[in-house]
C-alpha positions in Angstrom: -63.1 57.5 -105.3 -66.8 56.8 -104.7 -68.3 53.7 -105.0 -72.0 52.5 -104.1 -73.5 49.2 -103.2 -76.9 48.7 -102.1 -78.1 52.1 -102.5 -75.4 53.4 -100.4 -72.4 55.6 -101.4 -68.7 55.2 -99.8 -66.0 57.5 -100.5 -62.6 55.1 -101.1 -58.6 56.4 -101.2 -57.5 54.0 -103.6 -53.8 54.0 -105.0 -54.8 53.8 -108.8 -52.0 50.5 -110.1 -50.5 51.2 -113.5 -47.7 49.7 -115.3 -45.6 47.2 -113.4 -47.5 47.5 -110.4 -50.3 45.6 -111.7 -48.2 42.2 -111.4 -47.0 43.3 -107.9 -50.5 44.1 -106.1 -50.4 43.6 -102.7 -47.9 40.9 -102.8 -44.8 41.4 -100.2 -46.8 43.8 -98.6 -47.9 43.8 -94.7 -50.9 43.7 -94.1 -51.2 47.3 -91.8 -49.2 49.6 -94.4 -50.9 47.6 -98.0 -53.5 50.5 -99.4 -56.5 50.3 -100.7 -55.3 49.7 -104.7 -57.7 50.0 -108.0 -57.1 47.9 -111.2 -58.6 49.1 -114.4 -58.4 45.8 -116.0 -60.6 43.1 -116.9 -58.3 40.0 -116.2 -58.8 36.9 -113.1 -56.5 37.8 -110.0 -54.3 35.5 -107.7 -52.9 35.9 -104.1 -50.0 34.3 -104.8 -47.2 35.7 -102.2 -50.3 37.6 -100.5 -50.0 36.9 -96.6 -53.2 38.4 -95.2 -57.5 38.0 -96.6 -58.4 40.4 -99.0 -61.5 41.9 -100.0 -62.2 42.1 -103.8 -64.5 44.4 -105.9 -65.8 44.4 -109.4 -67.1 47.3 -110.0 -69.2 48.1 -113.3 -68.3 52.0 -115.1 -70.3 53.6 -113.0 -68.2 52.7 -110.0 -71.2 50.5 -108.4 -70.0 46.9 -107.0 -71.7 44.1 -108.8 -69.8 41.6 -107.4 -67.3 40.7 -103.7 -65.2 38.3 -102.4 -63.1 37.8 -99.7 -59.8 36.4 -100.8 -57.8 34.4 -98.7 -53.9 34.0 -99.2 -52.0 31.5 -101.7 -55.5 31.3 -103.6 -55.1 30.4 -107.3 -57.5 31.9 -109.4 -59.7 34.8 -108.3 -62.8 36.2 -110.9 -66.0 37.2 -111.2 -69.0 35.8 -113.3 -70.6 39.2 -113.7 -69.1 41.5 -116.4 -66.7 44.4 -114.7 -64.5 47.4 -115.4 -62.6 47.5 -112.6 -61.1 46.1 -109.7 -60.4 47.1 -106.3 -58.5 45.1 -103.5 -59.4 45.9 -100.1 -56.7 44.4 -97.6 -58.7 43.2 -94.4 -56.9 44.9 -91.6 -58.1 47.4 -88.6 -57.2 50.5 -90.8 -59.7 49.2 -93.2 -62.7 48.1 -90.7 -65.4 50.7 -92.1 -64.7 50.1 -95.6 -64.5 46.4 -95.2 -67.8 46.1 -92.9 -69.6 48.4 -95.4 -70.0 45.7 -98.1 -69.2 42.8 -96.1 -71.7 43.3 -93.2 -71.4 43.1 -89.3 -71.6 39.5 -89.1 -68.7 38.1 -91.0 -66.1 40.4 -88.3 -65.6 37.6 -86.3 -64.6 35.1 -89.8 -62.0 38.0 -90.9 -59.5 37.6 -88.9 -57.5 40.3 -88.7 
């Protein structure tokens, strides 16, 4: 999947979550084997039972991100103002260091803490 932000493309392998998988998420998953996972729903997220930071994307139909955060664990309620049609949770790891640097920036790698 490609997304863009700031006039930039990035090519994603996203798991696309259907079915029960969308209550599961990335919960009672480590944080070195949890992929890259895409929602297509417009509902708030949790990290309940999450043990690592996240990054989260709203993305808008034409796969551009209109809106981030990084997620920390056991947070309650996770949305965005902006209206979205999909979702993608980026687990902040080593495997994911491009991808999460790419919309996050250089200067944040020290606050990630993986």
């Amino acid at each position: 999947m490609e997304i863009k932000f700031n006039n930039s493309k990035l090519e994603l392998k996203v798991r696309e979550v259907k079915g029960l998988g969308i209550i599961r998420g990335l919960m009672f998953r480590r944080r070195e084997n949890a992929p890259i996972l895409l929602f297509n729903l417009r509902a708030d997220l949790h990290s309940f039972f999450v043990f690592f930071s996240f990054l989260v994307l709203w993305l808008n139909e034409k796969n551009e991100v209109i809106d981030w955060k990084v997620t920390k664990p056991f947070s309650f309620r996770i949305n965005s103002k902006t209206k979205y049609s999909k979702i993608v949770e980026i687990p902040i790891s080593r495997r994911y260091n491009s991808e999460v640097t790419f919309i996050v920036g250089k200067r944040f790698k020290k606050k990630l803490n993986y």
